[in-house]
TORMARDO-374233 format. One record per residue: residue in one letter; x, y, z of N, C-alpha, C, CB in turn. Coordinates in nm, 2 decimals. Glycine has a CB too. Layout:
N
{kollum "A"; {X; Y; Z}; {X; Y; Z}; {X; Y; Z}; {X; Y; Z}}
...
% end
This chain:
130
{kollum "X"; {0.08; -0.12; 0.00}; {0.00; 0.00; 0.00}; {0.09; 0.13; 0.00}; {-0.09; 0.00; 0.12}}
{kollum "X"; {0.14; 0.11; 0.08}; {0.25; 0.27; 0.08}; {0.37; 0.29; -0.04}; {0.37; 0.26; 0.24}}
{kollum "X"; {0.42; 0.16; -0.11}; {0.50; 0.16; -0.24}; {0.37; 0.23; -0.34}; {0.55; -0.02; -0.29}}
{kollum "X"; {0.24; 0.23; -0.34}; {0.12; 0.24; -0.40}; {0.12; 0.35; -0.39}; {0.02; 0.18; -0.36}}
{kollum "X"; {0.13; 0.42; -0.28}; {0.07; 0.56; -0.25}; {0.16; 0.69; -0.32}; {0.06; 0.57; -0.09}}
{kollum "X"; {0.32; 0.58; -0.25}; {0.43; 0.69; -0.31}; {0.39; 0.69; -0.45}; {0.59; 0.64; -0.30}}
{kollum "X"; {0.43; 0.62; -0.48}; {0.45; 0.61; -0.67}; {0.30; 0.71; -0.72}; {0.41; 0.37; -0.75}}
{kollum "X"; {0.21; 0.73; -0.62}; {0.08; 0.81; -0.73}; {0.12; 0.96; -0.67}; {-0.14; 0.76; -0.68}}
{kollum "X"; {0.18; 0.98; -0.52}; {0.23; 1.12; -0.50}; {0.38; 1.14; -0.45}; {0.14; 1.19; -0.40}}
{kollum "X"; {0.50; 1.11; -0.55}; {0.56; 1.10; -0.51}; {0.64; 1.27; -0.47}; {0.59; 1.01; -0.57}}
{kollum "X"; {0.70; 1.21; -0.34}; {0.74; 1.32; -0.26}; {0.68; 1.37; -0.14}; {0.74; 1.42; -0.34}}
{kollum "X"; {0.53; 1.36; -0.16}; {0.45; 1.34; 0.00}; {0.50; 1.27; 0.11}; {0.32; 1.27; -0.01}}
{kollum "X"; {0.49; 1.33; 0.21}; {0.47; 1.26; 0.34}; {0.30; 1.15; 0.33}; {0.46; 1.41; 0.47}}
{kollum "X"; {0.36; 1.06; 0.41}; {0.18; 0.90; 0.36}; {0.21; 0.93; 0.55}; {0.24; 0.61; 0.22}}
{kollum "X"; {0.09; 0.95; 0.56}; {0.06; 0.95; 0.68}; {-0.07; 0.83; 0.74}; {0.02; 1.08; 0.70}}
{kollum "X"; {-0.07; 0.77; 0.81}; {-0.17; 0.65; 0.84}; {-0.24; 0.64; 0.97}; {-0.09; 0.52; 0.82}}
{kollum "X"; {-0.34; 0.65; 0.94}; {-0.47; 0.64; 1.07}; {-0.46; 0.51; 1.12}; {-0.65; 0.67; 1.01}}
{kollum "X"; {-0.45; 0.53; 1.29}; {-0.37; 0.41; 1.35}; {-0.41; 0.44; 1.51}; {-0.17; 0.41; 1.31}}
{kollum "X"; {-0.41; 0.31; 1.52}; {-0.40; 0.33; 1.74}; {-0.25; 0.27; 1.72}; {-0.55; 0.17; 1.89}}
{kollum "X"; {-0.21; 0.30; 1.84}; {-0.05; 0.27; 1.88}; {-0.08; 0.13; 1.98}; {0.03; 0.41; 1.97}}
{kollum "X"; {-0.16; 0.09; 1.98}; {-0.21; -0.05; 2.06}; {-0.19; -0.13; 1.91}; {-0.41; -0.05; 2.16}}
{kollum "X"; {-0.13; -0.23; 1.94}; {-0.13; -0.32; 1.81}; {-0.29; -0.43; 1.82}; {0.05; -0.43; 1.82}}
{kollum "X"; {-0.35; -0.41; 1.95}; {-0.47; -0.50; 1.90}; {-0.63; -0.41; 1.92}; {-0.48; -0.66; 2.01}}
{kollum "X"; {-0.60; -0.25; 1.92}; {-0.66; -0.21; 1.91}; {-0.76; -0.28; 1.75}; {-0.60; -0.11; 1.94}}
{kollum "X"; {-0.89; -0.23; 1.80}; {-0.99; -0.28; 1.64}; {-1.08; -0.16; 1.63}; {-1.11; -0.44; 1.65}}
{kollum "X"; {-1.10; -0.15; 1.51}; {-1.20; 0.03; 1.48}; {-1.15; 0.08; 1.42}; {-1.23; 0.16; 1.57}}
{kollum "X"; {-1.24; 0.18; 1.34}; {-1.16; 0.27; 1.23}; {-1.04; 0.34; 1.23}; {-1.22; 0.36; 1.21}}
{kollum "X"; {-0.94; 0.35; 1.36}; {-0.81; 0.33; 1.33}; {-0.79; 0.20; 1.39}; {-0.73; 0.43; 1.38}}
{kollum "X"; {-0.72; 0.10; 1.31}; {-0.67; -0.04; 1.33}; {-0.57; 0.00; 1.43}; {-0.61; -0.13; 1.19}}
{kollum "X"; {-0.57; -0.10; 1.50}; {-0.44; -0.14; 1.59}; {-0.30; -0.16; 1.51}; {-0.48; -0.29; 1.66}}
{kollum "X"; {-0.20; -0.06; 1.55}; {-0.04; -0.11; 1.49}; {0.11; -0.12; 1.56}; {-0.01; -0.03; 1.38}}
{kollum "X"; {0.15; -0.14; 1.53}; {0.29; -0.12; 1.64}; {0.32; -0.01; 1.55}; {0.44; -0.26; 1.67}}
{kollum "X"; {0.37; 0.08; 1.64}; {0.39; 0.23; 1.59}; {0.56; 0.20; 1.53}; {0.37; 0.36; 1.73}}
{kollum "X"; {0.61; 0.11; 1.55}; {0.76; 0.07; 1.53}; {0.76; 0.06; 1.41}; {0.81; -0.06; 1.59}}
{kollum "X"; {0.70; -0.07; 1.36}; {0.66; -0.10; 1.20}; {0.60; -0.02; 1.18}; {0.60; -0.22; 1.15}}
{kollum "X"; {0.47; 0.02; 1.21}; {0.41; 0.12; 1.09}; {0.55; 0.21; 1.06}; {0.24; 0.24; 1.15}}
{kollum "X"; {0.65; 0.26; 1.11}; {0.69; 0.38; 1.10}; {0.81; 0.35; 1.14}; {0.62; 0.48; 1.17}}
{kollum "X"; {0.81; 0.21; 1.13}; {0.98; 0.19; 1.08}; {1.07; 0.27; 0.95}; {0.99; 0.04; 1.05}}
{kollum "X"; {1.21; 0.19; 0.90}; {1.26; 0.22; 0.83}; {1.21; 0.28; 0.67}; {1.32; 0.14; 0.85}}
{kollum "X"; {1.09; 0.13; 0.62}; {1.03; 0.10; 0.51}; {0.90; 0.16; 0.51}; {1.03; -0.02; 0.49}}
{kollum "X"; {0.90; 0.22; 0.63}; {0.72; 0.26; 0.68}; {0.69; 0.39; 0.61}; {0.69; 0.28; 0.88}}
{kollum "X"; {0.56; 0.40; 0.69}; {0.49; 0.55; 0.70}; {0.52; 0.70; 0.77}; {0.37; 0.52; 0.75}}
{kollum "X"; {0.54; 0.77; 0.70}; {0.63; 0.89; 0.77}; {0.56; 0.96; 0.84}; {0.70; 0.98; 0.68}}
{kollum "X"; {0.48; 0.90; 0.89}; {0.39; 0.96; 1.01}; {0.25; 0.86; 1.03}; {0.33; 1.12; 0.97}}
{kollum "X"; {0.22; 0.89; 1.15}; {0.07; 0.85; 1.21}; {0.02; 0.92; 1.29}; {0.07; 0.75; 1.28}}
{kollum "X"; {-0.14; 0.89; 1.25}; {-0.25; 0.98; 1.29}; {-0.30; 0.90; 1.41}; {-0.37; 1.00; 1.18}}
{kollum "X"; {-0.35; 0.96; 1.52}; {-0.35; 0.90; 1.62}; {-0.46; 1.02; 1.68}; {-0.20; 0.86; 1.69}}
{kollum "X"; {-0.58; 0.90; 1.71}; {-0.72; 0.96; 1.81}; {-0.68; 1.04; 1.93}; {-0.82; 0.83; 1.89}}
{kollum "X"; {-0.68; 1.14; 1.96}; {-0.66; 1.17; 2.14}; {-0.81; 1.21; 2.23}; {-0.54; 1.32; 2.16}}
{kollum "X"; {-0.91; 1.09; 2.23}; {-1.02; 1.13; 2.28}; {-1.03; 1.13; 2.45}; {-1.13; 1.05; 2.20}}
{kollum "X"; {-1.09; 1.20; 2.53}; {-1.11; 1.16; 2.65}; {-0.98; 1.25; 2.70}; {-1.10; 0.99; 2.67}}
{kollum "X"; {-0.96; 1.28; 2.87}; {-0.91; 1.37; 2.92}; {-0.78; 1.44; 2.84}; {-0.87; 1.33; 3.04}}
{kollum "X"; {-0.74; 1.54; 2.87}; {-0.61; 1.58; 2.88}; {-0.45; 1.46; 2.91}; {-0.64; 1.68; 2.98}}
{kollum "X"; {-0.48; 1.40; 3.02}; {-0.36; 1.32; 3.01}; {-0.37; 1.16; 2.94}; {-0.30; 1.31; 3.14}}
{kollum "X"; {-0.51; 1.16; 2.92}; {-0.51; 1.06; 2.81}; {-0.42; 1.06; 2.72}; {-0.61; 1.06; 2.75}}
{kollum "X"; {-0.50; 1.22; 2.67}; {-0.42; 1.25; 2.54}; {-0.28; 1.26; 2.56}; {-0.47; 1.36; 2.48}}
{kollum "X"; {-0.24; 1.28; 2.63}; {-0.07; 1.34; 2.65}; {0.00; 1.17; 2.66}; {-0.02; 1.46; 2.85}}
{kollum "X"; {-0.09; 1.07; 2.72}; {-0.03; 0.92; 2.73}; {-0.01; 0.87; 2.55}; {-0.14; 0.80; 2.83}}
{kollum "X"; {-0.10; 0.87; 2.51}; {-0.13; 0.81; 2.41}; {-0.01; 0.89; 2.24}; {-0.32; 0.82; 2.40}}
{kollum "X"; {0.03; 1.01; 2.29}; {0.12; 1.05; 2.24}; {0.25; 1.03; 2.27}; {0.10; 1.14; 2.24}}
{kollum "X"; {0.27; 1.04; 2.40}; {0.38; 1.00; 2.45}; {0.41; 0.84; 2.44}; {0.38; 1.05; 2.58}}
{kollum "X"; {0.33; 0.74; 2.41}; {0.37; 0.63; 2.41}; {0.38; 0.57; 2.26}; {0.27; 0.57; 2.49}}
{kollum "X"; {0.34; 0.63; 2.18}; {0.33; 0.62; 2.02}; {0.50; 0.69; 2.04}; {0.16; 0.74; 1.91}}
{kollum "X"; {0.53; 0.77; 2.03}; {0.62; 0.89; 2.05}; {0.79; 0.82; 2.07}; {0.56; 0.99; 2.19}}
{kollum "X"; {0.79; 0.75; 2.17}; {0.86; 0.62; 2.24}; {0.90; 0.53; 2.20}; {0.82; 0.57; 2.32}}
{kollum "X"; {0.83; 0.49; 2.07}; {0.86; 0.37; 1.96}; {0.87; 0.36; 1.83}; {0.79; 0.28; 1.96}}
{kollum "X"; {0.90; 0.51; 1.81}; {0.93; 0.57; 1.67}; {1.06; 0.64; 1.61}; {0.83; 0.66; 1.64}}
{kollum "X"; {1.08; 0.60; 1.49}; {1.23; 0.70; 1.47}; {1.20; 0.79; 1.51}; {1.31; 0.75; 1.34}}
{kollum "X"; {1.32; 0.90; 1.50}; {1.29; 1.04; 1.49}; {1.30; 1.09; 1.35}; {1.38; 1.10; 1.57}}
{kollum "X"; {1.21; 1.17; 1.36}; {1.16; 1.25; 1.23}; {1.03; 1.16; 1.15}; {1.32; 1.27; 1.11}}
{kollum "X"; {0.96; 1.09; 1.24}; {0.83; 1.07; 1.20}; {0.72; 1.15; 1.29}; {0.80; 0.91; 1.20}}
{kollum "X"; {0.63; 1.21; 1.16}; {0.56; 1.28; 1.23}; {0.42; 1.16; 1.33}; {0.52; 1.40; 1.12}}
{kollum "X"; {0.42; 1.25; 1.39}; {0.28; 1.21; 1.52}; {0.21; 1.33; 1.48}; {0.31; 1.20; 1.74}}
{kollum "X"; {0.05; 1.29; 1.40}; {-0.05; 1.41; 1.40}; {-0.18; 1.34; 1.51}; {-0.12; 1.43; 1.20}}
{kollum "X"; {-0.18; 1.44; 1.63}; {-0.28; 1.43; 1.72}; {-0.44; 1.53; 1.64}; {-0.20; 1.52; 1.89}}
{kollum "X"; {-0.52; 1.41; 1.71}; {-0.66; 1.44; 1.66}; {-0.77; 1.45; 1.73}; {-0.71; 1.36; 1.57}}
{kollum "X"; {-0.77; 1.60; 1.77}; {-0.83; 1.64; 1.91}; {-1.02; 1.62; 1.89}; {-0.79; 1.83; 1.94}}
{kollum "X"; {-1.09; 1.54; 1.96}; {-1.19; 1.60; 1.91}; {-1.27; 1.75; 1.99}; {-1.27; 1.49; 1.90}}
{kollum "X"; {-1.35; 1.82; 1.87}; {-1.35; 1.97; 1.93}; {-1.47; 1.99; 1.81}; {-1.17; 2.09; 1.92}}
{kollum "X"; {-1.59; 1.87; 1.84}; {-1.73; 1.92; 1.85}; {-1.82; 1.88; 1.98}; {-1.79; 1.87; 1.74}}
{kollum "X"; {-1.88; 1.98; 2.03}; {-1.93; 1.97; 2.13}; {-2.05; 1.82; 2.13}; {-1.99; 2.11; 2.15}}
{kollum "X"; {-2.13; 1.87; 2.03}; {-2.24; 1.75; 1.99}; {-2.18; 1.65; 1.96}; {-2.33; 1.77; 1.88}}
{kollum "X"; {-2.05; 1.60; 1.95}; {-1.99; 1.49; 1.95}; {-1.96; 1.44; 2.04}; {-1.93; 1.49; 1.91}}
{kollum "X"; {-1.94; 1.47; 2.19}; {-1.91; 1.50; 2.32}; {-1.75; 1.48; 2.36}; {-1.99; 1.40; 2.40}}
{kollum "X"; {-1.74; 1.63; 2.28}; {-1.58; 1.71; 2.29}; {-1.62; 1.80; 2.42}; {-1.52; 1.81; 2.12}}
{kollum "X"; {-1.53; 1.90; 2.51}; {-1.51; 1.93; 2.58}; {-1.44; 2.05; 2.54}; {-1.47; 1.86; 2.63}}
{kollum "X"; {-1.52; 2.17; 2.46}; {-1.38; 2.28; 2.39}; {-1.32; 2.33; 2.42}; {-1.37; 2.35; 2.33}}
{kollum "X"; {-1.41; 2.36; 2.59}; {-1.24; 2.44; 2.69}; {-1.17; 2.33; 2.70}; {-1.25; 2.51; 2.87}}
{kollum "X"; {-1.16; 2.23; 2.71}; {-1.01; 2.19; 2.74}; {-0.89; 2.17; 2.61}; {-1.01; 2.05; 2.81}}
{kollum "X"; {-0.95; 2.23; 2.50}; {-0.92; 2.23; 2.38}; {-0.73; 2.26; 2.40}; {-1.02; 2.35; 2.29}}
{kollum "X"; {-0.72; 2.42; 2.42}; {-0.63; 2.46; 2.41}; {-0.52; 2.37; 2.54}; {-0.66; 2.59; 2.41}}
{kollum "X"; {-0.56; 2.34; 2.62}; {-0.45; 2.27; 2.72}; {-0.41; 2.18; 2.66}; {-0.48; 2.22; 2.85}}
{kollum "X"; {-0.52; 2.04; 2.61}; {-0.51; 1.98; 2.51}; {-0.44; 1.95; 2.41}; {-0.57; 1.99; 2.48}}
{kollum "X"; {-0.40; 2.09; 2.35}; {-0.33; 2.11; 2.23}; {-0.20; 2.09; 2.28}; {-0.36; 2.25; 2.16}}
{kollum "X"; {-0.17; 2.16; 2.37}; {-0.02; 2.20; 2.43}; {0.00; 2.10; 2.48}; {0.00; 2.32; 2.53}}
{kollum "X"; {-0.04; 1.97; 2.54}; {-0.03; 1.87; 2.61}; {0.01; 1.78; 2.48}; {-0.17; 1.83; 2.70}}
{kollum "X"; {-0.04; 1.75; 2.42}; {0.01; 1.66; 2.34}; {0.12; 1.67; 2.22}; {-0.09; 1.60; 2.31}}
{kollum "X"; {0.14; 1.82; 2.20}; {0.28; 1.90; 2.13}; {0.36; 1.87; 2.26}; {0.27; 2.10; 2.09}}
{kollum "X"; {0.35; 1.95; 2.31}; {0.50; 1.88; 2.43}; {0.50; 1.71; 2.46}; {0.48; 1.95; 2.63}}
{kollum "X"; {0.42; 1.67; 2.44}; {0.43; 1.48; 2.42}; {0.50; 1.43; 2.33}; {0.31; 1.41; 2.40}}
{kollum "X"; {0.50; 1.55; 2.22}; {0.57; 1.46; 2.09}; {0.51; 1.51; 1.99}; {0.55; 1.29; 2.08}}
{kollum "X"; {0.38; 1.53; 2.00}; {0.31; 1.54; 1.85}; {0.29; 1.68; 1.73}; {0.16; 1.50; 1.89}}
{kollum "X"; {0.40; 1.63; 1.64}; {0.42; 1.73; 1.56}; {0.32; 1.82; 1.45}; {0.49; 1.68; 1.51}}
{kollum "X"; {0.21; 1.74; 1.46}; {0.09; 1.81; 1.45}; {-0.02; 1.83; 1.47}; {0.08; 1.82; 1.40}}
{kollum "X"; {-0.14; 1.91; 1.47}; {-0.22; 1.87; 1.56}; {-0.35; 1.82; 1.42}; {-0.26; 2.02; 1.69}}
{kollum "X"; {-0.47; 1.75; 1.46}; {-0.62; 1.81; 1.36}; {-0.72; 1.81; 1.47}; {-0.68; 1.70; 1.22}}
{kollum "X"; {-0.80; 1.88; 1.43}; {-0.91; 1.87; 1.50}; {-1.01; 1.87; 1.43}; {-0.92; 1.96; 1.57}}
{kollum "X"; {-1.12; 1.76; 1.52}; {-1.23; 1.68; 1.42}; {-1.37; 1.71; 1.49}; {-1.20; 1.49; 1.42}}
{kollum "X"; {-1.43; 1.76; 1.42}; {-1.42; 1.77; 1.27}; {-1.53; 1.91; 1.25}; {-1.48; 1.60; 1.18}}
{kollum "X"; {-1.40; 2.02; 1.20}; {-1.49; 2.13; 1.15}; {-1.59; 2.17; 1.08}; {-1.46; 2.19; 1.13}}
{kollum "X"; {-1.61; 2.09; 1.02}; {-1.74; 2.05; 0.91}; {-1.86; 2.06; 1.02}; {-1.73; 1.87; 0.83}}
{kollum "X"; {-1.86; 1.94; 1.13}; {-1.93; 1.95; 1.19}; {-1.99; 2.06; 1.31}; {-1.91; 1.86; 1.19}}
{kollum "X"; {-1.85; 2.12; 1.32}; {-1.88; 2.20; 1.41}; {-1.97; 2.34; 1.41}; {-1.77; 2.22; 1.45}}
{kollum "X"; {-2.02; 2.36; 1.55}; {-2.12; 2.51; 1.56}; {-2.01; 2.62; 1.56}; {-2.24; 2.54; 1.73}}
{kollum "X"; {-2.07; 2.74; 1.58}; {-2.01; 2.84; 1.58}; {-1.94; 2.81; 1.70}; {-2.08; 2.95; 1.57}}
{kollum "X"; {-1.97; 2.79; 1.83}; {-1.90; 2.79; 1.93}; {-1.80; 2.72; 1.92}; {-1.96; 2.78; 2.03}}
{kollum "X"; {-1.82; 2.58; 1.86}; {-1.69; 2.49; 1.85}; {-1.54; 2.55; 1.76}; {-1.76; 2.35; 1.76}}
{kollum "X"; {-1.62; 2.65; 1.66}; {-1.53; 2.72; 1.55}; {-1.44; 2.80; 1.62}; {-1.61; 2.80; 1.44}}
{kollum "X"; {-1.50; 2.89; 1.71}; {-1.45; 2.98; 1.84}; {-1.34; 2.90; 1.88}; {-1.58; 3.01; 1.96}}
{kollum "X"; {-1.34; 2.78; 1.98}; {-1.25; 2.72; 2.05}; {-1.17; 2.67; 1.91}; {-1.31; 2.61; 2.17}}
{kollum "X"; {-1.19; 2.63; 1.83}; {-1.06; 2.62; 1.70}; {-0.99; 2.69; 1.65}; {-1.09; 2.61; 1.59}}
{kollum "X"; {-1.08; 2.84; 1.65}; {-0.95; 2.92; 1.65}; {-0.83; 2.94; 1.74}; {-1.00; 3.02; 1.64}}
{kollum "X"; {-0.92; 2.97; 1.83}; {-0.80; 2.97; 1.97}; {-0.71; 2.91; 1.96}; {-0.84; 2.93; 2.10}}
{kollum "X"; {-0.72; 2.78; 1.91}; {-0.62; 2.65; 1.93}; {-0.49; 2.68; 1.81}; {-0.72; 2.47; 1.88}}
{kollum "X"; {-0.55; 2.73; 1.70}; {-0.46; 2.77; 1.56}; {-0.38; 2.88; 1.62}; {-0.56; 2.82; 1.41}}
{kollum "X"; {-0.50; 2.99; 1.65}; {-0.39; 3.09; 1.73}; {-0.29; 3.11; 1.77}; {-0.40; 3.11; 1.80}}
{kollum "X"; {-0.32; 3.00; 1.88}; {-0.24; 2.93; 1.97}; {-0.08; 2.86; 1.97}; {-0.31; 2.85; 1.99}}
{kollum "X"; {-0.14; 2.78; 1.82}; {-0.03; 2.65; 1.82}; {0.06; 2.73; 1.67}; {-0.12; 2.45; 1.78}}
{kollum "X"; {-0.01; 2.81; 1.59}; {0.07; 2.85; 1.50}; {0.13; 3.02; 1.56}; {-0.03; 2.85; 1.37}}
{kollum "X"; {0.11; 3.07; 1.66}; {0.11; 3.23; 1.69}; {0.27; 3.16; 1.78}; {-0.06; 3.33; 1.80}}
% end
């Protein structure tokens, strides 16, 4: 798959939606963050950070711990309320799992979000790009 992906954009970073639990099951599969993002691997992984603040800071930090360096970790906050996100804790959130490791952030999913959710998104961009 990833010889597949290069060859249609080559020069991209192939980033792969993943738990760092190798028997995790769900729309991100379970992987060892080692192999996915070993030598031959994927030059990054996308990784859920749902549920508290130091969830999120574990689950980065432990992906983080079994990877070269210079693969990216994209944290994926969620930050819709009607989804049952939490958007003040957005911004601690953010900063919690950048100092864990994770070189970039997304937040899911602005499509869905209200105005108020949009509000705590900005803040976060603000934030992480200012």
């Amino acid at each position: 798959m990833l010889a597949a992906v290069r060859d249609a954009a080559p020069g991209r970073d192939v980033l792969v939606h993943a738990d760092p639990d190798p028997l995790a099951v769900g729309a991100n599969p379970g992987y060892d963050p080692a192999v996915l993002l070993g030598q031959d691997g994927a030059d990054g992984m996308i990784v859920a950070c749902p549920g508290p603040v130091t969830d999120a800071e574990e689950i980065v930090r432990r992906t983080k711990s079994k990877v070269r360096s210079g693969r990216r970790i994209a944290a994926t906050l969620p930050a819709v309320t009607a989804l049952g996100a939490i958007t003040g804790d957005l911004p601690s959130k953010a900063r919690a799992v950048l100092a864990a490791g994770a070189t970039d952030l997304r937040l899911y999913h602005a499509g869905l979000a209200s105005a108020a959710d949009h509000t705590a998104m900005r803040e976060v961009t603000k934030e992480s790009v200012g």
